[in-house]
N, C-alpha and C positions, 0 to 999 in steps of 0.2 A: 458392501452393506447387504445386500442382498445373499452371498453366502454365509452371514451371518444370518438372518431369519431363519434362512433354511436351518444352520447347525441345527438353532436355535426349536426349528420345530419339527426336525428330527428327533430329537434329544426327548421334548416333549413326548410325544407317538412311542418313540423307543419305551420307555418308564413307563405310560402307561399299560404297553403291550407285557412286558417283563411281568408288571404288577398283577397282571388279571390273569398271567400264566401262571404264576403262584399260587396264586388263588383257588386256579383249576384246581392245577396239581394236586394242592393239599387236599381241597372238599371231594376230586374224585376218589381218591386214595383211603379215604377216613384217614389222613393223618399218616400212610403209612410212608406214602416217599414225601420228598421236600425238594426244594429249590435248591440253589446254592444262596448261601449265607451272603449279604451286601457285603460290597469289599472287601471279599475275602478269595481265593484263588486256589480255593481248592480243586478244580478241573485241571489245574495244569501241573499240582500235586498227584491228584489221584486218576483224573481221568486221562485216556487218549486223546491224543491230537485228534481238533475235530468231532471232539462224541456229543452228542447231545444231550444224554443222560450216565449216569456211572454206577458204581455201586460202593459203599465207605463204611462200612461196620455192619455188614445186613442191610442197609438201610438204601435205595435208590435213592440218588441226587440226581437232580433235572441242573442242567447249566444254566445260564444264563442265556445264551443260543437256543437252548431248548424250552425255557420257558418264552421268549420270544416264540417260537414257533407253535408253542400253545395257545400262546394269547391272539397269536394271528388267526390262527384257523381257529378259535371260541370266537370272533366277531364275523369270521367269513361261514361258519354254520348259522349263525343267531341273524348274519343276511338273509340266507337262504331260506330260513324256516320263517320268518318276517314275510319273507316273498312269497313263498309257499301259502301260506295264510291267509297274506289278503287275495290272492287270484280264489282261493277257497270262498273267502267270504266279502265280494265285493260289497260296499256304500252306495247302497242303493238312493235315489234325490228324488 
């Protein structure tokens, strides 16, 4: 039962990390690279074993790995800078 929750809130965590890697991706880029497309397998059509990102008509693709690894380090920056912040401007009582 219990390595069920976990899948379960792995799985969670995973999807939202992927999703806010997209997100990145797209808004740092103005639109110029992308994700890879849901359900679809194009990294292992077009990318090498292991890449994080690729390249498909011009166009950079972030893997699925790779926007995982966006989205990880967009929340472990947005800690940083959170912490950064308040040591800046302590709450004064």
């Amino acid at each position: 039962m219990v390595e069920v929750i976990a899948w379960l809130l792995w799985s969670c965590i995973d999807l939202v990390l992927v999703l806010t890697g997209k997100i990145v991706v797209t808004a740092a880029s103005f639109g110029q690279w992308r994700g890879e497309r849901w359900r679809s397998k194009e990294s292992r059509i077009d990318g090498a074993a292991g890449a994080l990102c690729f390249k498909r008509d011009g166009q950079r693709v972030f893997t699925t790995t790779g926007l995982l690894w966006v989205g990880a380090l967009f929340y472990v920056l947005l800690v940083v800078i959170l912490l950064w912040y308040s040591s800046q401007h302590p709450s004064g009582g």
